[in-house]
C-alpha positions as CSV (number, residue, x, y, z in Angstrom):
1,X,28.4,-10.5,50.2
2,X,27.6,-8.6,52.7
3,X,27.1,-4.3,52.1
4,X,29.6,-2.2,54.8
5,X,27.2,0.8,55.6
6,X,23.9,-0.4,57.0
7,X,22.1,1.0,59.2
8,X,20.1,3.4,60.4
9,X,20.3,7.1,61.3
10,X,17.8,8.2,63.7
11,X,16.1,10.9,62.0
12,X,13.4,13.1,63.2
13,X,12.2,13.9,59.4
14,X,10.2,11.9,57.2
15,X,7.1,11.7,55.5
16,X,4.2,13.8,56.5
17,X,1.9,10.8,56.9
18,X,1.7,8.5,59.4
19,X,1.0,6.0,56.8
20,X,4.4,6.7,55.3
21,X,6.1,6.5,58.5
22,X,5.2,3.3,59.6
23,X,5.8,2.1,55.7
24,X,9.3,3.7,55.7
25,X,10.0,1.8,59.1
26,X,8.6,-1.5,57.9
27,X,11.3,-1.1,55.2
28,X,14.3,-0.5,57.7
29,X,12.7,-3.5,59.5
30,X,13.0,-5.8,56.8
31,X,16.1,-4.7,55.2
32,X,17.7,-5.1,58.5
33,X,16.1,-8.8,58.7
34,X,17.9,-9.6,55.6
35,X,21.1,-8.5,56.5
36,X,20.5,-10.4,60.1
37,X,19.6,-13.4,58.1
38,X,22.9,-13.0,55.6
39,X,25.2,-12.6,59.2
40,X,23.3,-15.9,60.5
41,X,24.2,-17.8,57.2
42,X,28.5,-16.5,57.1
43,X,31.0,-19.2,57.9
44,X,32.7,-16.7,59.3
45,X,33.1,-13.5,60.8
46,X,35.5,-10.7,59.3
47,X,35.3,-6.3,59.6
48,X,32.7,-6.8,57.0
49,X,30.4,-9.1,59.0
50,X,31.4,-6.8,62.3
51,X,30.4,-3.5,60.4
52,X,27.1,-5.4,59.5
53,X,26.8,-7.1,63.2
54,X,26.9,-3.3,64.4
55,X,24.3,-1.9,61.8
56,X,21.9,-5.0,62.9
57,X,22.0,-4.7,66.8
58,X,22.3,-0.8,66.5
59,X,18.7,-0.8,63.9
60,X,17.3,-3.1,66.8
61,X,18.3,-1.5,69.9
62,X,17.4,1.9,69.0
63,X,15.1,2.3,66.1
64,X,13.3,-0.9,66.5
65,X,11.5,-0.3,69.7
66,X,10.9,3.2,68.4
67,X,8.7,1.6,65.9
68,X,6.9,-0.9,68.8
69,X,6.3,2.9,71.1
70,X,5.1,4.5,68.2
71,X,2.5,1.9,67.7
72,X,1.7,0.8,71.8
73,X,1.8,4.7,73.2
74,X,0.9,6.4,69.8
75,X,-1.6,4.8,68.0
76,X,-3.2,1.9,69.7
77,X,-4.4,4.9,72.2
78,X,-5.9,7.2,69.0
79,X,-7.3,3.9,67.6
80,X,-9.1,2.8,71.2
81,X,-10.2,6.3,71.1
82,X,-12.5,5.3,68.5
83,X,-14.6,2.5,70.1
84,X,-14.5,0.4,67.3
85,X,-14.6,-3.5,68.6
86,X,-12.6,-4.4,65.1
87,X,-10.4,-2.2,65.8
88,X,-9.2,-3.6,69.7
89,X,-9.5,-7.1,68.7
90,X,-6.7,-5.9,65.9
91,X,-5.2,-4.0,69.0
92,X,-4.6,-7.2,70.8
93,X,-3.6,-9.3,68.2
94,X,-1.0,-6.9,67.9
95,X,-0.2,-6.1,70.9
96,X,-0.1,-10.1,71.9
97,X,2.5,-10.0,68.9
98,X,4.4,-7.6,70.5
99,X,4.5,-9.1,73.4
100,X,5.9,-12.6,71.7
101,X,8.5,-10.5,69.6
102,X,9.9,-8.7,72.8
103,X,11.1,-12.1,74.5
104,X,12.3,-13.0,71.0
105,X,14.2,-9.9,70.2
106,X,16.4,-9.5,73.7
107,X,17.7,-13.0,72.7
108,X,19.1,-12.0,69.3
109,X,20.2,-8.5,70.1
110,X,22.5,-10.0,73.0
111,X,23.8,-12.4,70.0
112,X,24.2,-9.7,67.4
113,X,26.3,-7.5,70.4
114,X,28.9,-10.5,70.6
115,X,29.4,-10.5,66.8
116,X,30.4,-6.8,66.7
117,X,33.5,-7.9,68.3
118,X,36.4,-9.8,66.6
119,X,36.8,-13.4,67.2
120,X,32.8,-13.3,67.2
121,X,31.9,-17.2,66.2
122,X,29.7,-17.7,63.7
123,X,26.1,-18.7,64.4
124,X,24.6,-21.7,65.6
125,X,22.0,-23.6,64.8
126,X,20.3,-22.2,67.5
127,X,20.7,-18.7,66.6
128,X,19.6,-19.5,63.3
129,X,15.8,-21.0,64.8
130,X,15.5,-18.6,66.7
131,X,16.4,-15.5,64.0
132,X,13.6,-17.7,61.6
133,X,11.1,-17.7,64.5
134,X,11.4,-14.1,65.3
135,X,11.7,-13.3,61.0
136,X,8.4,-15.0,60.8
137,X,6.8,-13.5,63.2
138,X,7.7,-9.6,62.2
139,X,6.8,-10.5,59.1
140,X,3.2,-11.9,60.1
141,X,3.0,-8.5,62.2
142,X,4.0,-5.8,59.4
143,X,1.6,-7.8,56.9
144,X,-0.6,-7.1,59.2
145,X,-0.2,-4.2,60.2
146,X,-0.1,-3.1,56.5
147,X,-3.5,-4.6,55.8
148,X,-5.9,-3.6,58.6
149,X,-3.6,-1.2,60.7
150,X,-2.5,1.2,58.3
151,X,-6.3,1.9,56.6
152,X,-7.8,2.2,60.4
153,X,-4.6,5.1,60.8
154,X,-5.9,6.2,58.0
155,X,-9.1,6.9,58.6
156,X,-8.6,8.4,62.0
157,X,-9.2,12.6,62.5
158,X,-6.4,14.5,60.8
159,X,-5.6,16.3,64.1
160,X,-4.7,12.8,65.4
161,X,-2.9,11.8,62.6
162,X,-0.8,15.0,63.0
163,X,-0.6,14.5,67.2
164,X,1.2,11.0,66.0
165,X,3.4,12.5,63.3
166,X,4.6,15.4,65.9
167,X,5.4,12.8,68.8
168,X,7.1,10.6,66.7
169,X,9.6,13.4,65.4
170,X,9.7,14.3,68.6
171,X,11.0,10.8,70.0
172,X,13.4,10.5,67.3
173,X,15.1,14.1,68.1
174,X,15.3,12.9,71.8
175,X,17.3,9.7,70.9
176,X,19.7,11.7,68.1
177,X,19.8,15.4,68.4
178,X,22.3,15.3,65.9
């Protein structure tokens, strides 16, 4: 079944870290994958699916390519700050990730928008390669991400860390002053 209620609400608290931030948004990421895959696998769509259609293309419309800024115009900058070669090859991996994920996700949010409305047909077969592709492939990246991004974060200066921290409250507080 299906849980009414997800989604996201674009807060500009959260953990102090960096670390933590990225964590608690690798979290959201994957808990909205697995209600993405759940829609993909329905028979059919009812106010349930909808509410769950609207969570999914809401998470990845708005908070989703919060997550990508944060780590393009946030930290990749701080982290080429340091001159470290490991560090920009990582930074292009990345980055090349991105860069496959973006073409990926505009495809599936345009498919999650129809299913917010009654009458939505299920998905395809299509829909359901494509969703596996682009799950795959954000999972790859937040593995990775977790195991040589996060430590090189880390390790940078704390007044850096903190610069981060303070711009990404302050992007989240732009998209929902509420």
């Amino acid at each position: 079944m299906i849980r009414l209620g997800l989604g996201p609400r674009m807060i500009a608290d959260g953990p102090a870290d960096v670390v933590g931030r990225l964590a608690d948004c690798h979290a959201r990421i994957r808990h909205h994958l697995e209600a993405a895959r759940l829609l993909a696998a329905a028979a059919e769509h009812d106010e349930r699916h909808r509410a769950t259609a609207r969570a999914v293309h809401s998470y990845f419309t708005r908070a989703f390519p919060l997550h990508v800024e944060d780590e393009d115009g946030l930290i990749a900058p701080a982290l080429a700050r340091e001159d470290d070669p490991e560090s920009r090859r990582l930074l292009d991996t990345l980055g090349d990730q991105h860069a496959q994920l973006d073409v990926l996700h505009a495809l599936l949010v345009d498919e999650w928008s129809a299913w917010c409305e009654e009458g939505a047909r299920p998905a395809t077969d299509a829909h359901r390669s494509l969703l596996a592709r682009f799950d795959a492939l954000v999972t790859a990246h937040l593995e990775l991400e977790e195991r040589e991004l996060f430590p090189r974060i880390a390790a940078l200066p704390e007044p850096a860390r903190e610069a981060i921290v303070t711009a990404m409250a302050a992007a989240r507080r732009v998209r929902d002053p509420a």
